[in-house]
N, C-alpha and C positions, 0 to 999 in steps of 0.2 A: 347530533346523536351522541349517545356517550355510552360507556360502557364501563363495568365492573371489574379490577381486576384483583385478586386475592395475592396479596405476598407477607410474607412474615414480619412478626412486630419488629424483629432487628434489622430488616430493610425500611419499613415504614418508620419509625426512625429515626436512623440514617438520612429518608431522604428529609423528614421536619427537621430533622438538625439544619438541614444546606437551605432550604426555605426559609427559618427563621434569622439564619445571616445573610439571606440576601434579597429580607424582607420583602419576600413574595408566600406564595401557596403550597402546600406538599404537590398539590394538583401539576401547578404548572413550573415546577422541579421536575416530578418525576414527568411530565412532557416533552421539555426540555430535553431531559436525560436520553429516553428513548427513541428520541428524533432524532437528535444527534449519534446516537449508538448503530441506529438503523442504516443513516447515510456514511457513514465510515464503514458499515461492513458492505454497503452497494459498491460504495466504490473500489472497496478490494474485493468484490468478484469482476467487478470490469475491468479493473487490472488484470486480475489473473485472465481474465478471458482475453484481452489483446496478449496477455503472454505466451500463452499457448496457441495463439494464432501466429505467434512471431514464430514458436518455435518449430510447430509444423511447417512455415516457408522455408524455416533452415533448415529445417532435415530434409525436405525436399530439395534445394538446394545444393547441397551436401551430395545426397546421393545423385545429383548431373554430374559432381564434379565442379562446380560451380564456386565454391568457397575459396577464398583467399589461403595463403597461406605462407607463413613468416621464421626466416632464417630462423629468430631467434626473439625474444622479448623484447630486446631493445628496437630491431625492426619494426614489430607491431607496436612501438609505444609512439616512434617514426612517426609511423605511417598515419597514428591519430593524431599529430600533431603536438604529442605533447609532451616527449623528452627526445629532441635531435638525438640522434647516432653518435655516440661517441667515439673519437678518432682515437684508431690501434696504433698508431704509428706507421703503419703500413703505408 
């Protein structure tokens, strides 16, 4: 099945210019185009949407009382592993 879709002569175009260098069809350019535009934005709402699911368990967390908490920066970079504590002389 196929279908009709109306855009302006300066996108239609645009996209014959990208078809004629990469010796294919406006057709299956702008296919191309919208497939790929369509799964980049799925996949940034299923990010956002495990985000927002993270960030509800931390603020539920959060409010038990439940969250970590760190002297100082240097601690919480510690504590990821990824800049030791640097010795005060102490």
């Amino acid at each position: 099945m196929s279908r009709t879709l109306h855009i302006s002569d300066e996108t239609y175009e645009t996209i014959e210019t990208l078809a004629r260098e990469q010796r294919t069809t406006p057709e299956a350019i702008a296919e191309t185009l919208l497939r790929e535009r369509l799964t980049e934005r799925l996949a940034v709402q299923r990010q956002n949407a495990e985000w927002a699911a993270g960030l509800d368990d931390a603020l539920a967390r959060s409010a038990r009382g439940e969250n970590t908490r760190y002297s100082s920066t240097e601690a919480f970079f510690a504590a990821l592993g990824e800049n030791p504590p640097e010795s005060d002389g102490k």
